[in-house]
Phi, psi and omega in degrees: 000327174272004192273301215290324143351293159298340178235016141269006155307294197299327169295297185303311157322312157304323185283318156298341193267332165310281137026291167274333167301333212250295158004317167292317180267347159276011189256314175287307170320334154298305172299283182351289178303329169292289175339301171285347186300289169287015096017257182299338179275299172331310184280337152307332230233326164285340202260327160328271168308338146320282196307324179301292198300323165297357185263289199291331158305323174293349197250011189226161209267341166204165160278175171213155196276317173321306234254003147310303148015275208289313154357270197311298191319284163355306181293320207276334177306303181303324157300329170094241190259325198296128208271117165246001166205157196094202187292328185279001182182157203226138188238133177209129185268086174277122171272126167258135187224163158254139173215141195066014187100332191250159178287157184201143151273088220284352215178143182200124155236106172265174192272173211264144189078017199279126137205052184251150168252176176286124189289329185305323162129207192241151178313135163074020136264140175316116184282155148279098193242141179316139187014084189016060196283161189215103174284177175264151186309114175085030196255165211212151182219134168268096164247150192231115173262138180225121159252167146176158143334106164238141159229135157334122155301292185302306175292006197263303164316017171073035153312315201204171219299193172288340193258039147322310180306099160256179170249138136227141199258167173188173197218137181213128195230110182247154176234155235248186192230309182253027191185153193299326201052031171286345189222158162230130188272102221314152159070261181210159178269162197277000000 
């Protein structure tokens, strides 16, 4: 009875120690899976919020400079917690137009303390637009960048280097549905 006694002692010691060996590492693979999670989410939660806000830019029959204002806000509703204007993220509205044959970024609005840029490029350049897109003659392009800033939890812990600290970006490029949108009209709307 005491022999018997002893190796089941002896089991339970191989099993903690077993345990411990292993425990570190489900433990990372679990934050791994969270990690991606919020990931995954941010980007989805950024990929949204383009597509809203470019939806709702098309929907309006002329602009106003005001009316950026509610715009960001907007973006910023739609996004929730995930920061997309101010330092940590960035929302920027682009009228794109053709004239003479060439794309011109005719109007650029970011949102205020934005300090991610536009990948498309700045008012009054030709954009760089995804797969040599082409507007059509006298054709208006809505385009909307929504960025912010994520760092990894788990690698955050100095897995990897400090510049851990990434963007995620997304894009929503609409033509407009009741009015050309080529110009935005100076001051607030009546």
């Amino acid at each position: 009875m005491n022999r018997s006694r002893r190796t089941d002692l002896g089991r339970r010691g191989v099993a903690a120690i077993e345990f411990a060996l292993v425990a570190p590492f489900i433990l990372l693979l679990m934050l791994g899976g969270a990690d991606l999670t919020v990931y995954l989410r941010t980007a989805m939660r950024v990929d949204e919020t383009a597509t809203e806000v470019a939806q709702v830019v098309t929907q309006y029959d002329n602009l106003y400079q005001s009316d950026f204002t509610a715009l960001f806000n907007d973006a910023q509703t739609i996004a929730g917690t995930t920061p997309v204007t101010g330092l940590l993220g960035a929302t920027i509205i682009s009228g794109i137009v053709i004239s003479n044959g060439i794309q011109t970024i005719a109007w650029q609005y970011r949102s205020p303390s934005a300090t991610f840029s536009s990948q498309f490029g700045s008012a009054g350049s030709v954009p760089t637009l995804p797969n040599n897109y082409t507007l059509p003659t006298g054709g208006v392009l809505i385009a909307v960048e929504v960025a912010t800033s994520t760092s990894p939890w788990v690698f955050s812990a100095r897995l990897m280097p400090a510049s851990s600290i990434q963007s995620v970006r997304s894009f929503a490029l609409f033509q407009p549905r009741l009015a050309s949108l080529a110009t935005v009209t100076a001051g607030n709307r009546p």
